[in-house]
N, C-alpha and C positions, 0 to 999 in steps of 0.2 A: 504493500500500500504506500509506503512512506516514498518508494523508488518511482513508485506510478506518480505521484503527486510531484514528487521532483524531476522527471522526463518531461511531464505536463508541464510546468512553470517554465522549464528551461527553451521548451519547443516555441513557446509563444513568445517569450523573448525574438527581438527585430535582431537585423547584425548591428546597424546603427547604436542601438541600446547597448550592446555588449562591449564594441568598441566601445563608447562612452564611457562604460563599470571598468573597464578593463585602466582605460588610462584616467578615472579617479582614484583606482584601485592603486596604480602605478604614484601618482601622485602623493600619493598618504605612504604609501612605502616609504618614496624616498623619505621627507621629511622623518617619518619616525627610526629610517635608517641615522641619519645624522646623530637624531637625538643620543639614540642608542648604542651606539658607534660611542661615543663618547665615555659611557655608564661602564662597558664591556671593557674597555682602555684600562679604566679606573680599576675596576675588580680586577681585572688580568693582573694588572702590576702590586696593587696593595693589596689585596683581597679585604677591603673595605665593601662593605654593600650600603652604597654610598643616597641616603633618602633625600639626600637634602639636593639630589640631580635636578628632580624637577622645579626646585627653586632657583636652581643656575638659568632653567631652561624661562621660565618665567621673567627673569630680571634680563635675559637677553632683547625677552620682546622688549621692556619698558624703555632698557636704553635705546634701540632701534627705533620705538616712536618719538624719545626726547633728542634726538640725535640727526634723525633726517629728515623732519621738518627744516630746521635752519640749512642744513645741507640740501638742500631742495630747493630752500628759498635763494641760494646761492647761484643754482643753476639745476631746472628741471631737466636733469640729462642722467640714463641710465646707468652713466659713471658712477655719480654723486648717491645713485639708494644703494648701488653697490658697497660704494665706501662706505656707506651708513653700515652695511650690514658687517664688514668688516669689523670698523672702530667698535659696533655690538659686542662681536664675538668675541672680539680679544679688553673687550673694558671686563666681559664676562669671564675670562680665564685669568685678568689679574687678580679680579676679586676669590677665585680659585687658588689660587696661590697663597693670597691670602689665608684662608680656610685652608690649608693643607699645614700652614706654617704655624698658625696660632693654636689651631686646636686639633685637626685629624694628626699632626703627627706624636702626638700626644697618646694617642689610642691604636698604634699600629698592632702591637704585641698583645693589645687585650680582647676578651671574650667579641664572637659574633655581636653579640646583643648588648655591652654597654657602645661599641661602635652603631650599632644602628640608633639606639638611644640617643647618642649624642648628635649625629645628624637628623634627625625628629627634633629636636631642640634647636636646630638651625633652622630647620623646615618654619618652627613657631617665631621664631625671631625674625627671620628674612619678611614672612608675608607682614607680619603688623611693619617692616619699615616699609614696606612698599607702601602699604595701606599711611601709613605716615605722610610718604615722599609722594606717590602721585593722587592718594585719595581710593575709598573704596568701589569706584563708579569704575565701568567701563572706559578703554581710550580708545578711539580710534585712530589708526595709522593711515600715512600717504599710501596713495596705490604707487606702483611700482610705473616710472615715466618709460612709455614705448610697452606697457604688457596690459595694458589695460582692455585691450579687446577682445576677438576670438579669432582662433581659426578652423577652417571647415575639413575634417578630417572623415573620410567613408560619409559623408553628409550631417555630420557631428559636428554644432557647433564647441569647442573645445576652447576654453578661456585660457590666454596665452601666457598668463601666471601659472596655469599648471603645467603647461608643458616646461616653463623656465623652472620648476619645481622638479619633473621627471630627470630635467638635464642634473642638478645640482646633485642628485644622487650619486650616481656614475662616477662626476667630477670629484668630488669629497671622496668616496672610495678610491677614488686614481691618485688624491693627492697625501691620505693615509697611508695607503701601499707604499708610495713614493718613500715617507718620511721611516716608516717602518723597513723595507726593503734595502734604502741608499742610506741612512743618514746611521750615526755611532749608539744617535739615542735611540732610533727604531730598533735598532739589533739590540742595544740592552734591554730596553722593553719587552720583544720577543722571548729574551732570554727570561727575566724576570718571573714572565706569563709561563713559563715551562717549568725551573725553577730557579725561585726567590734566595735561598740563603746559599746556592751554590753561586751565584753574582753577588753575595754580598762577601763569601768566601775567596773570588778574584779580584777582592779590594775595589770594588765600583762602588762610590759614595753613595747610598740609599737614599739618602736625604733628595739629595740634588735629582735621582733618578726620581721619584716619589711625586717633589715640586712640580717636575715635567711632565708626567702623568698626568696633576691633577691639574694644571696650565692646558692641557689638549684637550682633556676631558669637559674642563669647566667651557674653554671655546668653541667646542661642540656642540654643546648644550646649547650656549648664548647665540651662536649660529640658528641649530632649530628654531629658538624662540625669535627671534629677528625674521625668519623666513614669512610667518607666520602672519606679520605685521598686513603685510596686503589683503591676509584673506580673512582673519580677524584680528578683533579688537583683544589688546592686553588687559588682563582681568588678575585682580589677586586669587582666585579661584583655577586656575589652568596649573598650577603645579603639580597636584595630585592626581588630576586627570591623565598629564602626559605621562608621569612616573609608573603607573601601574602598565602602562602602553609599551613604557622601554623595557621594565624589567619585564617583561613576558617576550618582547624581540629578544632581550639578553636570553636569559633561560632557553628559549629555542633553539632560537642560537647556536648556544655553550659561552656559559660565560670564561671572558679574556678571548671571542675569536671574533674578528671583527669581517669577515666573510661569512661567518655563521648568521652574525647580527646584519649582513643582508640579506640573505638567503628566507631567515625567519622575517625581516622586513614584505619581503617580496611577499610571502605565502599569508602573512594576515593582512598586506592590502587588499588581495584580493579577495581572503575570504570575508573583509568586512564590506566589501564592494557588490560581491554577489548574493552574502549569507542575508543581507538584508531583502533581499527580494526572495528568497529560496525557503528562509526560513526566520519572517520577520518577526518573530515573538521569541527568538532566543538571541536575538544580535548580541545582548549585554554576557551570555555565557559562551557562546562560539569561541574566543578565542584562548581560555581558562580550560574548555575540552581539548583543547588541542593543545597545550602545555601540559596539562593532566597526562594527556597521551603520551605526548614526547617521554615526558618526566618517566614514565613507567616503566616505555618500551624502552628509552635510550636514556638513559639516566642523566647525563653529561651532555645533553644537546644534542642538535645533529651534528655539529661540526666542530662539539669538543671535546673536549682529553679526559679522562679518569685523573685526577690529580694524584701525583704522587705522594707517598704519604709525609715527605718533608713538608709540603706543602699543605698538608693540613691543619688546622687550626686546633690546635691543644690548650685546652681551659687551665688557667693558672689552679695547682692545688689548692681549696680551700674556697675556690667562688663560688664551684656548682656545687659539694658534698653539705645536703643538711647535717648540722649535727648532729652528732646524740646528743637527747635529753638529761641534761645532769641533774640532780637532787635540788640545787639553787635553784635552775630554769624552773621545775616544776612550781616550786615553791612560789617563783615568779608569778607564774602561767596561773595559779589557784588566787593569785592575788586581782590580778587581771581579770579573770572570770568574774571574781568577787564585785568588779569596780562596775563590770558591765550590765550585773543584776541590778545593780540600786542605780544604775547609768539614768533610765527612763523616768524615774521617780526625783530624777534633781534636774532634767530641763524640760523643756516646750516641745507642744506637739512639732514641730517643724524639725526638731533635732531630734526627735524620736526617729522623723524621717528618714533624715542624714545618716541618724546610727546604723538603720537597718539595713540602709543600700552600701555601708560602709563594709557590714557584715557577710554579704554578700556577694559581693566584688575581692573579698577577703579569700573569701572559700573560692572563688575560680581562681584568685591569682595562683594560690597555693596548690590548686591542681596543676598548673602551670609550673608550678618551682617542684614539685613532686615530677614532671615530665624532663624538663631541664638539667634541673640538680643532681638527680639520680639516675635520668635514664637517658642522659646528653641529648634531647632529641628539641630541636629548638623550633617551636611552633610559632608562623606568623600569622596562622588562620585558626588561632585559640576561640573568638567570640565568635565561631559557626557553632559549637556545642552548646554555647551560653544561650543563641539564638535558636538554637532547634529544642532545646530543654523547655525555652522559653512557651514556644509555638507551640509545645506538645500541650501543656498546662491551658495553652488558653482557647486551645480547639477541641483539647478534652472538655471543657467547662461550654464554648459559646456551640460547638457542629454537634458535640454526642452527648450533652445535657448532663455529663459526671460533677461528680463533688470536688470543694477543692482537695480534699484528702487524696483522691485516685488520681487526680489530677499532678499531685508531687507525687506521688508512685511513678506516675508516667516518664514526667520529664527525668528523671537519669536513667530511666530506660531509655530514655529516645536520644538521652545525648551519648548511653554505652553503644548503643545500637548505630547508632551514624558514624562514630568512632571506631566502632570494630570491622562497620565494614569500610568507610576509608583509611583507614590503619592498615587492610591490609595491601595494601598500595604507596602508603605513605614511609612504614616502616620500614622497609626496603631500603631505603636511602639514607644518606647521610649527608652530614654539614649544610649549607648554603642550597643542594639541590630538595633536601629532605623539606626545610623550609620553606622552599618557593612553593611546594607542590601543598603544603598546609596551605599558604597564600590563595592557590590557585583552586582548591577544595571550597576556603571559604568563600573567595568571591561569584563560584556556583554555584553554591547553597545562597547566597543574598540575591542573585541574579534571579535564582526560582523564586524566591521573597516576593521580590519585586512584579517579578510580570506570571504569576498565577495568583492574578487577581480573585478569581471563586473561589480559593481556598482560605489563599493569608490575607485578604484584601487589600493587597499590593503597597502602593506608598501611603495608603490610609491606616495600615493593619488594621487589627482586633481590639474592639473596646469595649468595658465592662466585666474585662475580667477582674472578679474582686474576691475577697477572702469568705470562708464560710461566715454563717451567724456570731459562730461559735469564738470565731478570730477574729469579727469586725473592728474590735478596739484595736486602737496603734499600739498598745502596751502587752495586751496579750500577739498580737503578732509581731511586735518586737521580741519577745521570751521566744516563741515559736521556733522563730529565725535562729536565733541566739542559740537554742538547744540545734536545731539542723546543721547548720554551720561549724558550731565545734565541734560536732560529731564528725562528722563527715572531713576538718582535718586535721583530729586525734585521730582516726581511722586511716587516714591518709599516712599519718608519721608511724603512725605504728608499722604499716606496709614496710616504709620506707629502712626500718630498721628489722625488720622478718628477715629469714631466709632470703623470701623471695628479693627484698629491697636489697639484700649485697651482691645477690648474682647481678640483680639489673645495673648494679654501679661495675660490679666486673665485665658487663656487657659494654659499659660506658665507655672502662678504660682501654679494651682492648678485646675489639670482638674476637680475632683472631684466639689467643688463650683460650676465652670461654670457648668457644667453639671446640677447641683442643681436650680441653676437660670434661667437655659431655655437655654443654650447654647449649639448648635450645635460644641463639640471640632472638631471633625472628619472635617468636613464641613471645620471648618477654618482653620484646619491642612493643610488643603486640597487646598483651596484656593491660601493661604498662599505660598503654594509650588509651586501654577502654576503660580501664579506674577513671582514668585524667578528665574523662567526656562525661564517665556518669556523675561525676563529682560537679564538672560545670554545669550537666545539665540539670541538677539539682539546685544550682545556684539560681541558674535562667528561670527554672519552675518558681522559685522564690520571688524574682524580681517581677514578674509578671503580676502577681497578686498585690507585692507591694503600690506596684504602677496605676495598675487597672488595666493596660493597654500594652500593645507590645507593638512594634514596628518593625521592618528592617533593618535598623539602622544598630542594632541589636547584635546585627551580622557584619556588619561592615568593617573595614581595614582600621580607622582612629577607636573602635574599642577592643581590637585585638592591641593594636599601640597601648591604648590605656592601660591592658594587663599589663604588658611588658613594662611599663612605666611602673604600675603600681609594685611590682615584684622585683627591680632592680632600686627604686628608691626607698623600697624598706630592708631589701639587704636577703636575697636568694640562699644564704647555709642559715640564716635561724627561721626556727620555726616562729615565731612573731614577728617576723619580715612581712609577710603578705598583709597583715590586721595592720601594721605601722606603715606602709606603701600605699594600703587604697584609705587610710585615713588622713594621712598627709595629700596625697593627689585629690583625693576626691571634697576635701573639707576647701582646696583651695579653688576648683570650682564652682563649687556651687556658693561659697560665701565670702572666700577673701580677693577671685579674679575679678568678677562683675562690678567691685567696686572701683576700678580700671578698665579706661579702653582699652588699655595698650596688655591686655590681661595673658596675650599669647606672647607678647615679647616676651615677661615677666615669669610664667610656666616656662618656655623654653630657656629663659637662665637658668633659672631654680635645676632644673633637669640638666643643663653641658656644665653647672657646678658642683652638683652631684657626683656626677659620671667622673669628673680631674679629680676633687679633693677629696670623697671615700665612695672609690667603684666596689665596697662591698658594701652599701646601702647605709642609712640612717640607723639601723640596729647596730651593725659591724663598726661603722664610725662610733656611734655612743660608749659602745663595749670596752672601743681601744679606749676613746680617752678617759674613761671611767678606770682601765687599768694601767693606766699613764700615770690616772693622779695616785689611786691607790700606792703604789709603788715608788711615787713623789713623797710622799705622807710619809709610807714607810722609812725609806731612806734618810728622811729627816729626823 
């Protein structure tokens, strides 16, 4: 049926029509070839997975519109936008330099996840200065002088900005090759991108190699967004749109191969060119299936390498392993407990609120430091479990008329159950590729959110879900929460120190051994992951009632960020990291940012001076200096 309906669409398609998708398709290529070209640079050479691209890609357009107005006014000649886009690109790669020298090189040697951290904290800094410097309205840019018309190609009128788009692909791949192929720094690059500490072992300054990396990278970027200017307008909004676009070009790719990242360019121009007429109610997931795919069947891209294992990235001891629980912590943890019971009875219903979603965001982060910590597996599509946990709870209650009691039955079945069966596909993998394909799970899961509207009711969701009779006060579904919650992660820690919790860290250290010893890795990968899903999705099932409503946005890429934020700003090895991460994060949105505009510059400092001054979180920092003074005291 599905082949009949796809012959059918395709046959009634004109050639005219095709022509036309083919070189829009062409079009959107290049451009996200540039972009992505740039991102693929960057990871090749530092293995940075580098967020804050799409804000390079973003401040290109700006300069581009500030820049070739007066360039223009000077003389409307196709010179002069060229040069505009120039001076873009390269005002964009010093500002990269910049960023490479003040703060990425600070973070070369440490974990995946405070590097992505800390550029998320650039990503929140960059937009509020834009939003500063040109305002949060749209600009519109000059059109480009001599492209502003069309030409008639197979009877296609074809606007001659895209075919000057189609060329610029080609061109930038011819003049990358060049630099990489003829020049001392492409060969070290190259080399780099194969391996890292064997060029740092031939005495080649990293520093200096690193700088130029992110100098090409960031001019890459600032180029796409400059291109950009003709066909639209620069918005503070266009950062994250393009970034989820390149790192799925990269990943196809393989990342560090920049013929992969055309190759993957080529094949989702056109599948976003055709898939919209072929199969217009999935356009938002088509390209996330097919990274899914990649990811599964070819792990490393189409056209990249298996990284060798110098090259991969090993967790400093002591960031990811939760502790054991010592006799003090407990004693701590019963104090704690204690503060939280009489918690609702010393403030207002409004911070009853706060408390609950505090609690809750606690329990997923911690699913998340329990996947992490112990079982190395670094998830960027954590809030798909939060959001299917969520959706179980409140479709159980508004489609099949259940209580809310079956209703939190449900959701960590539905978040073990989405987990177990993409776990077993996710698990498979490691580092950076294991990651994207979390990524690339949750943005297919919010995609179906989104446009199976008679289910979830799309960007309106589900409203009225709300807690039984029995729960309707804020104080007894506070208690509610509170007992769910620390259940679920004392259950967690206790795993984590079972049996099964040391295989899963000897799986962490060194699959190869376990595997030698009799270890099932896969298995406990596996496991592992489907604890992690039922746990958020017990969290989701919680948040749901507290809300009344649930949406998509539940699923979406900034509250998987959030976890990560909440679980690296309270400090990943102790177990009261997750309850100190989503109470600090979450207390400063909802009541200390809003009283600032500028509330995301301000979160992204608080977050890149975390990550420098204690990258083992607000716990770990307290601890030391708590046994700094002790030990001061003492000695005196």
């Amino acid at each position: 049926m599905a082949r009949a309906i796809c012959w059918s669409v395709w046959s009634s398609m004109s050639f005219s029509f095709v022509i036309a998708q083919i070189l829009n398709g062409l079009a959107s290529a290049s451009s996200l070839f540039i972009v992505a070209s740039g991102l693929t640079i960057v990871f090749g050479v530092t293995r940075i997975v580098n967020f804050a691209h799409g804000s390079l890609y973003m401040l290109g357009a700006y300069f581009a519109v500030t820049l070739m107005t007066p360039l223009l006014d000077v003389s409307r000649s196709f010179p002069m936008f060229v040069l505009g886009l120039i001076c873009a690109a390269l005002l964009t790669g010093v500002l990269g330099i910049a960023l490479e020298v003040l703060l990425l090189r600070r973070v070369y040697k440490s974990p995946e996840l405070l590097q992505l951290l800390i550029t998320f904290g650039l990503v929140l800094v960059i937009q509020d200065l834009v939003i500063r410097i040109w305002g949060p309205l749209e600009i519109l840019g000059p059109r480009a002088p001599g492209l502003r018309g069309a030409v008639s190609i197979a009877g296609v009128q074809v606007p001659s900005y895209d075919l000057f788009l189609i060329a610029m692909g080609p061109l930038v791949f011819g003049l990358i090759w060049l630099v990489l192929a003829r020049t001392r720094f492409g060969i070290l690059v190259r080399a780099a991108t194969q391996d890292r500490e064997m060029v740092a072992a031939l005495g080649v300054n990293q520093s200096i190699l690193f700088t130029g990396a992110l100098f090409l990278g960031a001019a890459l970027a600032g180029l796409g967004g400059a291109l950009q200017i003709p066909r639209a307008a620069a918005s503070p909004q266009m950062d994250i749109a393009v970034l989820t676009d390149a790192f799925v070009v990269t990943v196809i790719g393989g990342m560090g191969s920049v013929p992969g990242a055309a190759l993957a360019a080529l094949i989702i121009g056109q599948l976003n060119a055709f898939g919209i007429v072929v199969f217009p109610k999935s356009t938002l997931v088509l390209v996330f299936l097919l990274m899914a795919a990649v990811l599964i069947v070819r792990p490393y891209g189409l056209l990249g390498r298996a990284e060798p294992l110098s090259l991969r990235v090993v967790t400093p001891e002591g960031f990811t392993a939760i502790a054991p629980t010592s006799a003090p912590t407990w004693r701590w943890c019963g104090v704690l407990i204690a503060a939280l019971t009489i918690l609702p009875w010393a403030v207002d219903a409004y911070a009853q609120k706060i408390a609950i979603e505090i609690l809750i965001f606690a329990l997923a982060a911690f699913a998340l430091a329990f996947l992490i910590g112990n079982g190395g597996l670094v998830s960027f599509g954590h809030a798909a479990y939060f959001g299917i946990g969520a959706y179980a709870a409140g479709l159980a209650v508004k489609k099949l008329g259940f209580g809310m009691e079956t209703a939190l039955l449900l959701a960590p079945l539905a978040g073990a159950g989405a987990a177990a069966l993409f776990g077993v596909f996710i698990v498979r993998l490691s580092g950076i590729y294991l990651a994207m394909l979390t990524l690339a799970v949750a943005q297919i899961v919010y995609a179906v959110a989104v446009q199976w509207v008679e289910l979830t009711g799309g960007d309106n969701g589900i409203v009225g879900v709300w807690p039984a009779r029995w729960a309707s006060s804020r104080i007894t579904y506070y208690y509610l929460t509170l007992v769910l919650c620390s259940a679920g992660i004392f259950l967690l820690h206790r795993v984590l120190h079972a049996p099964f919790g040391y295989a899963l860290r000897g799986a962490r250290d060194s699959a190869v051994r376990a595997d030698a010893i009799g270890l099932d890795v896969v298995k406990l990968r596996w496991l592992a992951f489907t604890l992690a899903g039922a746990a958020t999705g017990l969290a989701g099932g919680l948040y749901a009632f507290s809300k009344g409503s649930i949406d998509p946005t539940l699923l979406a890429i900034p509250q998987s960020v959030d976890f990560l934020a909440m679980l690296l700003m309270g400090g990943i090895q102790h177990i009261a990291g997750a309850l100190v991460g989503s109470t600090a994060l979450h207390t400063l949105k909802v009541i200390a940012l809003p009283l600032t505009d500028m509330w995301r510059m301000l979160l992204g400092v608080m977050i890149i001076a975390i990550v420098l001054l204690t990258p083992q979180g607000l716990v770990g920092g307290g601890l030391r200096l708590f046994r700094r003074s002790t030990r001061g005291g003492a000695s005196a």
